[in-house]
TINUGU-509943 format. One record per atom (N, C-alpha, C, O): x, y, z; residue in three letters. Coordinates in steps of 0.05 Angstrom, whole numbers, plus 32768, in hexadecimal, padded with zeros to 4 digits. Example, Ala and Ser with C-alpha at 12.3 -4.5 7.8 and 13.67 -1.06 7.14 Angstrom:
! TINUGU-509943
81087F8E809CALA 80F67FA6809CALA 81087FBE809CALA 811D7FBE80A9ALA 81017FD3808ESER 81117FEB808FSER 81028001809DSER 810C801780A1SER 
//
This chain:
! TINUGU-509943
7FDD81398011UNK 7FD2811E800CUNK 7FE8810C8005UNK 7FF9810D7FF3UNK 7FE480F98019UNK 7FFF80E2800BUNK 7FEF80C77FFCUNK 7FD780C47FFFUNK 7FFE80B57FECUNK 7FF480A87FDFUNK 8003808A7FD7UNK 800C80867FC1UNK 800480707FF1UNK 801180607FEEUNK 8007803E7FDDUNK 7FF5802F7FE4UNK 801D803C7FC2UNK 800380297FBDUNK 802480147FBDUNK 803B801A7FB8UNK 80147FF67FC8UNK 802E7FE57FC5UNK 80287FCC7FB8UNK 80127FC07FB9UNK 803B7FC67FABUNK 80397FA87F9AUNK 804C7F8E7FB0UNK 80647F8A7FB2UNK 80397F827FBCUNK 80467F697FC6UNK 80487F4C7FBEUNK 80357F417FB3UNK 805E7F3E7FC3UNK 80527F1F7FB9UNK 80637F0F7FB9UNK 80777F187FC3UNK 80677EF67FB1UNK 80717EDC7FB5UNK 80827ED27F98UNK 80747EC77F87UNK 80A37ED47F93UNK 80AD7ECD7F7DUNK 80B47EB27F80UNK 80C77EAD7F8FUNK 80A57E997F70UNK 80B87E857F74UNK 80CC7E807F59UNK 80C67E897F43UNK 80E97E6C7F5FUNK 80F87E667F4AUNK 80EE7E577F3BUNK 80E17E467F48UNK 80ED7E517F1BUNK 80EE7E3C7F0AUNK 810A7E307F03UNK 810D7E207EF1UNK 811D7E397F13UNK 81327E337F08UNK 81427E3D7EF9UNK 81587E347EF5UNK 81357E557EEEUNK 813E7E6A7ED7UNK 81547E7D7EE3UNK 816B7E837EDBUNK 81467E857EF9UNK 81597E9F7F06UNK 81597E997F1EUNK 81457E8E7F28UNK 81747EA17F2FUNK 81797EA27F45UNK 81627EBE7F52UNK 81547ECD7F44UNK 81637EBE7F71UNK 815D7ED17F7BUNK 81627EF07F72UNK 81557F047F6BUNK 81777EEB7F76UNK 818E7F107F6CUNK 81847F0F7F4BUNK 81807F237F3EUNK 81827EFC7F44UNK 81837EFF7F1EUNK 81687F0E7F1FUNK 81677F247F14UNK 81527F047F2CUNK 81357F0E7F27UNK 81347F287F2BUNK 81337F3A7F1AUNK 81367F287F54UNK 81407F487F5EUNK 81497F5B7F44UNK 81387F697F37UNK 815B7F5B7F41UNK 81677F697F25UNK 81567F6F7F0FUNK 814E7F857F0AUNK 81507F567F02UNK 813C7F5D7EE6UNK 81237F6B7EEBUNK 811A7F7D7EDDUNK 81167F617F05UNK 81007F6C7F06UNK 81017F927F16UNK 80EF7FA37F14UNK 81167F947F22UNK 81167FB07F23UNK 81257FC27F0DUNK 81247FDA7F0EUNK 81367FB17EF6UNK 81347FBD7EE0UNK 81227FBD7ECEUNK 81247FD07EBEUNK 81127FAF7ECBUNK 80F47FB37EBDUNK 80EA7FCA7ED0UNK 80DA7FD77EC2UNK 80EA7FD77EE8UNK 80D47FDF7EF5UNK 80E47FF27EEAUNK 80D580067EEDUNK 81017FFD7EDAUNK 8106801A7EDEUNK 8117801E7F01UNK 810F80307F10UNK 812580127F06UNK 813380147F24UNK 8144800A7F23UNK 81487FF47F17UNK 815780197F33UNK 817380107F36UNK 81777FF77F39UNK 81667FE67F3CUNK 81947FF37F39UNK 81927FC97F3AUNK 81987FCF7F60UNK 81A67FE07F6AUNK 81897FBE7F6BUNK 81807FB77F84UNK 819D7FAC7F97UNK 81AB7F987F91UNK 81A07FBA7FA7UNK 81B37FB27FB6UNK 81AF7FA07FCCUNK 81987F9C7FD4UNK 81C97F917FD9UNK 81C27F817FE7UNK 81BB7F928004UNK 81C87FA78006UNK 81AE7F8D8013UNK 81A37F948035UNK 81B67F82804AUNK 81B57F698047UNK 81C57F8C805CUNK 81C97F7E8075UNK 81B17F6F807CUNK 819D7F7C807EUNK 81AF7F548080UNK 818F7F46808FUNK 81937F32809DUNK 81987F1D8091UNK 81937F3180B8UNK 81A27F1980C2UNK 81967EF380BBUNK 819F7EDC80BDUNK 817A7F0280B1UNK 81687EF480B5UNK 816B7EDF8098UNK 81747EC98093UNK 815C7EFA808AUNK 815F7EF68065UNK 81707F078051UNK 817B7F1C8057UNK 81717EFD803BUNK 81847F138035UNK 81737F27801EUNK 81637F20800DUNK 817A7F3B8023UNK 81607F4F800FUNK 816F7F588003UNK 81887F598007UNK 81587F677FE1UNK 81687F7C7FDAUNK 81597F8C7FD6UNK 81417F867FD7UNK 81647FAA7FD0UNK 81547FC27FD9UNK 81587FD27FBEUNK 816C7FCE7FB1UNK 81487FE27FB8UNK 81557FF97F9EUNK 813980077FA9UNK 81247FFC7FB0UNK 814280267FA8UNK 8132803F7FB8UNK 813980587F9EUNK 814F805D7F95UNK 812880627F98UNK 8127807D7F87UNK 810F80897F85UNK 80FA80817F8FUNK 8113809C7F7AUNK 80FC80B17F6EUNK 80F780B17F51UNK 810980B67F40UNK 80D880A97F49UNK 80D180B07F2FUNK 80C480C77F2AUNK 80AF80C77F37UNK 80C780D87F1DUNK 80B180F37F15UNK 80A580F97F36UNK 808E81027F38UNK 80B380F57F4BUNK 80A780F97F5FUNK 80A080EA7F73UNK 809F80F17F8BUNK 809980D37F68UNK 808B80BC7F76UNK 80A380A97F89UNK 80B680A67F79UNK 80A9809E7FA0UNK 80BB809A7FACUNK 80BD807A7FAAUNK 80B080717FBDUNK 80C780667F9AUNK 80C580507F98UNK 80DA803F7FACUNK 80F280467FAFUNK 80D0802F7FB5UNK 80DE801C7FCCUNK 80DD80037FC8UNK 80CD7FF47FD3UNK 80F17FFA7FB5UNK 80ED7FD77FADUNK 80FE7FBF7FC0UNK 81167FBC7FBDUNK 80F07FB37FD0UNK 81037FA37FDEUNK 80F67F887FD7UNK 80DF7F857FCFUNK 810B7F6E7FDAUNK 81117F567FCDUNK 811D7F477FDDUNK 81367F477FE2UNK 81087F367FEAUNK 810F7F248001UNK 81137F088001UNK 80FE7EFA8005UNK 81317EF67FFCUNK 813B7EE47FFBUNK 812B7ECD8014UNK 81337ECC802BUNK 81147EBC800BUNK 810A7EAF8024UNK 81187E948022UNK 811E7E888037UNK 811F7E878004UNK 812F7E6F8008UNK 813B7E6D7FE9UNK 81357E7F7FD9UNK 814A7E587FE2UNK 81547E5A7FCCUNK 813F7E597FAAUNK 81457E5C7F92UNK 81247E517FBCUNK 81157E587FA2UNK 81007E6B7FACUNK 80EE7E6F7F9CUNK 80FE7E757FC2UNK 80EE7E897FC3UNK 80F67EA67FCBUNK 810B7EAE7FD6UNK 80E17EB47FC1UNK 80EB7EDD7FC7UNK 80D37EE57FD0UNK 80BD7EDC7FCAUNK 80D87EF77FE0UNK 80BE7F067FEBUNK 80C27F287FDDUNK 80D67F357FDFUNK 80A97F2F7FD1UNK 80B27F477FC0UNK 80A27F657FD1UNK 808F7F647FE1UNK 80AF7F7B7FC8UNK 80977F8E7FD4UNK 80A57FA67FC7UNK 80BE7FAA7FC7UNK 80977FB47FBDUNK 80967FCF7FAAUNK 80827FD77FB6UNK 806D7FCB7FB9UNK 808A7FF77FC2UNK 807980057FC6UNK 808580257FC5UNK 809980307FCDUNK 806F802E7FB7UNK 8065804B7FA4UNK 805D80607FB8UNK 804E805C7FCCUNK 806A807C7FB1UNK 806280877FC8UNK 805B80A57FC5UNK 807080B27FC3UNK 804680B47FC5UNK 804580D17FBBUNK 803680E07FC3UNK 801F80D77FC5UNK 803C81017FCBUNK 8030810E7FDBUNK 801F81277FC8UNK 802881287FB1UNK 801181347FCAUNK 7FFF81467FC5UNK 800781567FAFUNK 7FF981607F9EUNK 803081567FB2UNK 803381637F96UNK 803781577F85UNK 803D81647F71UNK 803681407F84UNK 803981327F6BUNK 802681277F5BUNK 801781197F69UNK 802081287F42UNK 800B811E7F2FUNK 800880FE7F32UNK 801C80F07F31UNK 7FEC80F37F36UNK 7FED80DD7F4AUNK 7FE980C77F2BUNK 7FE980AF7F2AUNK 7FE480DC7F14UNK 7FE880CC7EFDUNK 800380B57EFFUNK 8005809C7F01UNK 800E80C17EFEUNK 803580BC7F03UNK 803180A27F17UNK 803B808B7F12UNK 802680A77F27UNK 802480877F3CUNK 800C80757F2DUNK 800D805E7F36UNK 800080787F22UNK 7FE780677F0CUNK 7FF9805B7F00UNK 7FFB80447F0BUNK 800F80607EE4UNK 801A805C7ED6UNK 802F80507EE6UNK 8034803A7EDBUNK 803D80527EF9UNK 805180357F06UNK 8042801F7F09UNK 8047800A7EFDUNK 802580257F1EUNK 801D80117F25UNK 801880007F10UNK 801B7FE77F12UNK 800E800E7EF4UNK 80107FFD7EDEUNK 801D7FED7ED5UNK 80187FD57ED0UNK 80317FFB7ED3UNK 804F7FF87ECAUNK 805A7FDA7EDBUNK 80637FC57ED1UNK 80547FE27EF8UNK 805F7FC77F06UNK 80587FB47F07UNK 80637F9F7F0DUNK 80367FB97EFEUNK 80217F9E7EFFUNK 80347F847EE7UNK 803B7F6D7EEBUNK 80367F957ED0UNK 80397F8A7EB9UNK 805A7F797EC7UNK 805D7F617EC8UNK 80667F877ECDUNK 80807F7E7ED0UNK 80847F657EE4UNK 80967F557EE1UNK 80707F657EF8UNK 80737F567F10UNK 805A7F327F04UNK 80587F1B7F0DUNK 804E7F417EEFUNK 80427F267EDEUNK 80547F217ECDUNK 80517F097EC7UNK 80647F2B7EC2UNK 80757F237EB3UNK 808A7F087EC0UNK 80957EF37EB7UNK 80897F157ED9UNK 809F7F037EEDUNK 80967EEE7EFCUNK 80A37EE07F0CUNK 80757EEC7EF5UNK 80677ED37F01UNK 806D7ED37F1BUNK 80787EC17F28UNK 80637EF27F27UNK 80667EEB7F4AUNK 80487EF67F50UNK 803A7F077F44UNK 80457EE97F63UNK 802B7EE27F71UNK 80287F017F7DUNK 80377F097F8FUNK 80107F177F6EUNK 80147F317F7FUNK 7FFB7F3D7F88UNK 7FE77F397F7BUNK 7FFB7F467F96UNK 7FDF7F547FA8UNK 7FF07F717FA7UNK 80087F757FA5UNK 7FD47F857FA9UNK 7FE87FA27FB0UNK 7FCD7FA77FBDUNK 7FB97F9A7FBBUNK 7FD47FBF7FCBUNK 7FCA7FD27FE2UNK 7FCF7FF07FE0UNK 7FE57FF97FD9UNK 7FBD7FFF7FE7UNK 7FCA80207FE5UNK 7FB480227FFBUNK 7F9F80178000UNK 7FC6803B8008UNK 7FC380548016UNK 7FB98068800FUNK 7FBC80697FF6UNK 7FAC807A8017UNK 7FA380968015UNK 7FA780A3802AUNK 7F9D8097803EUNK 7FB380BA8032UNK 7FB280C7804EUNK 7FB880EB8043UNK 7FC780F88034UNK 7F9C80EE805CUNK 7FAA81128056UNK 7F98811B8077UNK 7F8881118086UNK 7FA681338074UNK 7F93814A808DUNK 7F7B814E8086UNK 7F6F81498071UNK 7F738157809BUNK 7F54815E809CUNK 7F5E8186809EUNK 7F71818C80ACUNK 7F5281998092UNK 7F5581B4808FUNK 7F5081BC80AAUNK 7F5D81CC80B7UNK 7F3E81B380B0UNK 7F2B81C380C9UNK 7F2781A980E7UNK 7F25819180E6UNK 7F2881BB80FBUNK 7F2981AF8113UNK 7F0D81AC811AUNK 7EFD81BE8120UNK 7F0A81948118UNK 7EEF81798125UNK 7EF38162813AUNK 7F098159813FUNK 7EE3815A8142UNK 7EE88138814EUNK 7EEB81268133UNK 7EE2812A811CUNK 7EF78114813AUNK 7F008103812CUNK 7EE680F6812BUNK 7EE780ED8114UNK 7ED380F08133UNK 7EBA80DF8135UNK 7EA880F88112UNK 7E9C80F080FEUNK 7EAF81118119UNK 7EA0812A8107UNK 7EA7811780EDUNK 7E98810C80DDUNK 7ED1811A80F2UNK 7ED7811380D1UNK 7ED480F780D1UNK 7EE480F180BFUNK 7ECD80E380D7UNK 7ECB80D080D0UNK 7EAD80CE80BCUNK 7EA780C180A8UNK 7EA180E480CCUNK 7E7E80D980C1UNK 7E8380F480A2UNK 7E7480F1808FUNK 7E8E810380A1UNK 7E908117808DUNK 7E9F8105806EUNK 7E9781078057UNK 7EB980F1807AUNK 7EC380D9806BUNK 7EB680C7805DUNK 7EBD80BF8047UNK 7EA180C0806DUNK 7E8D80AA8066UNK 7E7880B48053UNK 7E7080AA803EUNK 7E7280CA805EUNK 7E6180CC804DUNK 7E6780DF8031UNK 7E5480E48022UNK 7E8080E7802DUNK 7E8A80E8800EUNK 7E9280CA8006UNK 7E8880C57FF0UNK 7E9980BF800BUNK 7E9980AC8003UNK 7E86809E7FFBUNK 7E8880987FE4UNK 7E6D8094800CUNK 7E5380917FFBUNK 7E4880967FE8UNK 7E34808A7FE0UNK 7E5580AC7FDAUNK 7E4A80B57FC2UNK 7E5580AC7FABUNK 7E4F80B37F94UNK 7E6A809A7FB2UNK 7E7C80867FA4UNK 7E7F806D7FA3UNK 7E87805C7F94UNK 7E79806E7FB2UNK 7E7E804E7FBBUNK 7E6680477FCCUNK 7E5880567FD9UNK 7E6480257FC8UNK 7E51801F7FE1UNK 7E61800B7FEFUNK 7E737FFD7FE9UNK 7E55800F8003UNK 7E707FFE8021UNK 7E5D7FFE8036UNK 7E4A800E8036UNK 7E617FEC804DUNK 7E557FDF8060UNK 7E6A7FE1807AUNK 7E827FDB8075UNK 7E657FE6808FUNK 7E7F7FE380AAUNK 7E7F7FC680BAUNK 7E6D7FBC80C7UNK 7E9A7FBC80B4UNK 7E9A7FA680BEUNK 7EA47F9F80DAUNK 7E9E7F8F80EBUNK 7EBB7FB880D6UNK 7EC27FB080FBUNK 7EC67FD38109UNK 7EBA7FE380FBUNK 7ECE7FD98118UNK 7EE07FF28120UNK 7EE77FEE813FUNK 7EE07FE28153UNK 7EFB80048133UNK 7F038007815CUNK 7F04802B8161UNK 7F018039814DUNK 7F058031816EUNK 7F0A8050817FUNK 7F108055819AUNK 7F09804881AEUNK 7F1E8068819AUNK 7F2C807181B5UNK 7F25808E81B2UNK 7F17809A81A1UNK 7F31809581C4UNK 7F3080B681C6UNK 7F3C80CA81AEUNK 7F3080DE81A6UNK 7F5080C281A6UNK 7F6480D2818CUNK 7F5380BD816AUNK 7F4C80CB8157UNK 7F5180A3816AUNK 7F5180978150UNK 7F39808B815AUNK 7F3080858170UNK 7F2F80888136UNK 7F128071812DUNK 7F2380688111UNK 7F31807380FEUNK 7F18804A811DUNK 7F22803A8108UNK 7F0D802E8100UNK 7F03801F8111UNK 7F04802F80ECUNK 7EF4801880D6UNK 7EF6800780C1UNK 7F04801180B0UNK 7EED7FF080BBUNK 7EF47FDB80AEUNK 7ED87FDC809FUNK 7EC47FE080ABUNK 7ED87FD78082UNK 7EBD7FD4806EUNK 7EC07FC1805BUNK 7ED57FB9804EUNK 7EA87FB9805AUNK 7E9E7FAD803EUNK 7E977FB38026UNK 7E807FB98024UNK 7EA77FB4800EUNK 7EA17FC97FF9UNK 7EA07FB47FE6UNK 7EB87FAF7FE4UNK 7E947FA67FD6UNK 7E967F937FC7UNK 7E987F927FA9UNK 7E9E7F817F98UNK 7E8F7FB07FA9UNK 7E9B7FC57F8AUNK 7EC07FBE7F89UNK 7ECB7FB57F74UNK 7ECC7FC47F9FUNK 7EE07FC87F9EUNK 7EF77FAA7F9AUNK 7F0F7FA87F91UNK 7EE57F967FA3UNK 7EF07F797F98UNK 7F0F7F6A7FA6UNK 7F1E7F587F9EUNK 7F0F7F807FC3UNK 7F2A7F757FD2UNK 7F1F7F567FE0UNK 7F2A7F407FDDUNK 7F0D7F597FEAUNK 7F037F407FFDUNK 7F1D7F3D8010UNK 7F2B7F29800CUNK 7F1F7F438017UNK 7F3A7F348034UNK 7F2F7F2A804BUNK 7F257F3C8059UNK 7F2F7F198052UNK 7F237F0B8066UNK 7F2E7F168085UNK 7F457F0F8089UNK 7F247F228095UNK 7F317F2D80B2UNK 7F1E7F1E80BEUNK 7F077F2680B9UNK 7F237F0780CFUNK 7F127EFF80E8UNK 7EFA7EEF80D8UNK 7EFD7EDC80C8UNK 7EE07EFA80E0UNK 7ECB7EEC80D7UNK 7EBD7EFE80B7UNK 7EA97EF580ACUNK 7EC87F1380AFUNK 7EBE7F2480A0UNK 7ED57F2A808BUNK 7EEC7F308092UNK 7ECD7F288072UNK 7EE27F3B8058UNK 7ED47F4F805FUNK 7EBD7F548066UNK 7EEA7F5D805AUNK 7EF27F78805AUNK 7F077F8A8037UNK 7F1E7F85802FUNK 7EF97F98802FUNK 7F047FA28014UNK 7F147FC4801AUNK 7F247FCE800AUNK 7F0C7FCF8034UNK 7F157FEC8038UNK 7F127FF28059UNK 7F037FE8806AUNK 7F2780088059UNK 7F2F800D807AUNK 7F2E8035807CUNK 7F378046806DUNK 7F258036808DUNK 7F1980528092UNK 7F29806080B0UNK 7F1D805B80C5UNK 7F3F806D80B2UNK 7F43807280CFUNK 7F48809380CDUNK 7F52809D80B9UNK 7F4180A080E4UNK 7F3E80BA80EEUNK 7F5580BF8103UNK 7F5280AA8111UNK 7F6680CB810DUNK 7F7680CF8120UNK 7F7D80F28126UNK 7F8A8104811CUNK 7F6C80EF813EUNK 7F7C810F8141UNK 7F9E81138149UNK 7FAA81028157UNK 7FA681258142UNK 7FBE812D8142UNK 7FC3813E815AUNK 7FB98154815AUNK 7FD381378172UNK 7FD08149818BUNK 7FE48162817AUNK 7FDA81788173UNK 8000815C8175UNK 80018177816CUNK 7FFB818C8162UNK 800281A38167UNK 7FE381818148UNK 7FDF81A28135UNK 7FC08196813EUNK 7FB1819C812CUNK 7FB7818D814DUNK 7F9A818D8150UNK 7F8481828133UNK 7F6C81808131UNK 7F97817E811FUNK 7F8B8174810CUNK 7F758159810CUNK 7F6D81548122UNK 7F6C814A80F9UNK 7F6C813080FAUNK 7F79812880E0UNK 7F7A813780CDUNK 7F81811480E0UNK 7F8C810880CBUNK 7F8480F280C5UNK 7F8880DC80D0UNK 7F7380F680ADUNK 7F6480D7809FUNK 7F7280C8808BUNK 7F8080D28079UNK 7F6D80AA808FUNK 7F8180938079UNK 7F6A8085806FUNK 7F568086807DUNK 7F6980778058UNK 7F5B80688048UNK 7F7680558043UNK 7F8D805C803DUNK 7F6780368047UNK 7F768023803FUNK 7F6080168026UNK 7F48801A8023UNK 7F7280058016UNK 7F5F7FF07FFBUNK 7F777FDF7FFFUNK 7F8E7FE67FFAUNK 7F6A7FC0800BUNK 7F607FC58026UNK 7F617FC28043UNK 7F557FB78055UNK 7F727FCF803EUNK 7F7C7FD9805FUNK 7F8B7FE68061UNK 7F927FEA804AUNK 7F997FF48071UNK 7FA5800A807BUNK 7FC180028080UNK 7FC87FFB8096UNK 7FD680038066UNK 7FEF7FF78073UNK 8004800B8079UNK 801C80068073UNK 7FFD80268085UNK 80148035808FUNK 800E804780A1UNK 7FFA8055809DUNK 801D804B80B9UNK 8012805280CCUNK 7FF9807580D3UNK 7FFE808D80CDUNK 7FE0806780E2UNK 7FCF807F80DAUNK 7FCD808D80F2UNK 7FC180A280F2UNK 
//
């Protein structure tokens, strides 16, 4: 089971701190190395990458103009690690990234194998309906092919609202069989699916 949750968002200056000054403080508040600069032809980033108790943190810090940063922290952990440990960052970062008055939305992932060989249409409906017993949700869009089903829902418990097209959408549901091990491999997005399924 992997487990991606990410903090994104929008730093503007008051005049207080440069770009690099923020970069810095705010990945030493997070507990992370001080952020190095990135080759970027474009913008200039900075990056700081480590491991907490397991969890694989990836903080990058995107220079868009002299008063603005584009931020993104993202948390990363697989089946052996106690997913407590990623609760307590995301905590941890919430506080830090309000501290820094930047504008943040986060997103997580869920992805793991399916044990047993089915159609992907089987585990989709076996997905749904554990899930029902938790949640209530509505299907707003999907697509399918031969290997993947993708679904888009309405869960209003869950309080994402993201507007896709003509419909919010709060959660993302996709199935993909695996030609090599014949598996399927299911992802849960909140809300949406931001790594590849």
């Amino acid at each position: 089971l992997k487990v991606v949750v990410k903090w994104q968002g929008e730093w503007t200056s008051e005049g207080k701190l440069s770009s690099f000054e923020a970069a810095q403080q705010l990945a030493i508040h997070m507990g992370l190395p001080i952020p190095q600069v990135v080759s970027n032809m474009d913008h200039e980033t900075y990056r700081s990458i480590t491991s907490i108790e397991g969890v694989k943190v990836n903080f990058n810090w995107q220079v868009i103009s002299e008063e603005k940063s584009y931020m993104i922290v993202t948390m990363e952990s697989t089946g052996a690690v106690k997913h407590s440990t990623l609760l307590r960052l995301q905590d941890m970062y919430l506080t830090q990234i309000d501290l820094m008055n930047i504008d943040a939305a986060w997103n997580a992932t869920v992805q793991g194998n399916v044990k047993e060989r089915q159609a992907v249409a089987a585990t989709m409906e076996d997905v749904e309906n554990k899930l029902q017993s938790h949640l209530t949700f509505s299907e707003v869009d999907s697509y399918s092919d031969e290997m993947t089903i993708s679904r888009s829902y309405d869960a209003p418990s869950l309080g994402f609202d993201l507007a896709s097209g003509n419909y919010n959408m709060d959660m993302q549901i996709a199935v993909h069989l695996d030609e090599t091990t014949g598996l399927s491999r299911v992802s849960l997005g909140f809300p949406i699916i931001t790594i590849e399924y």
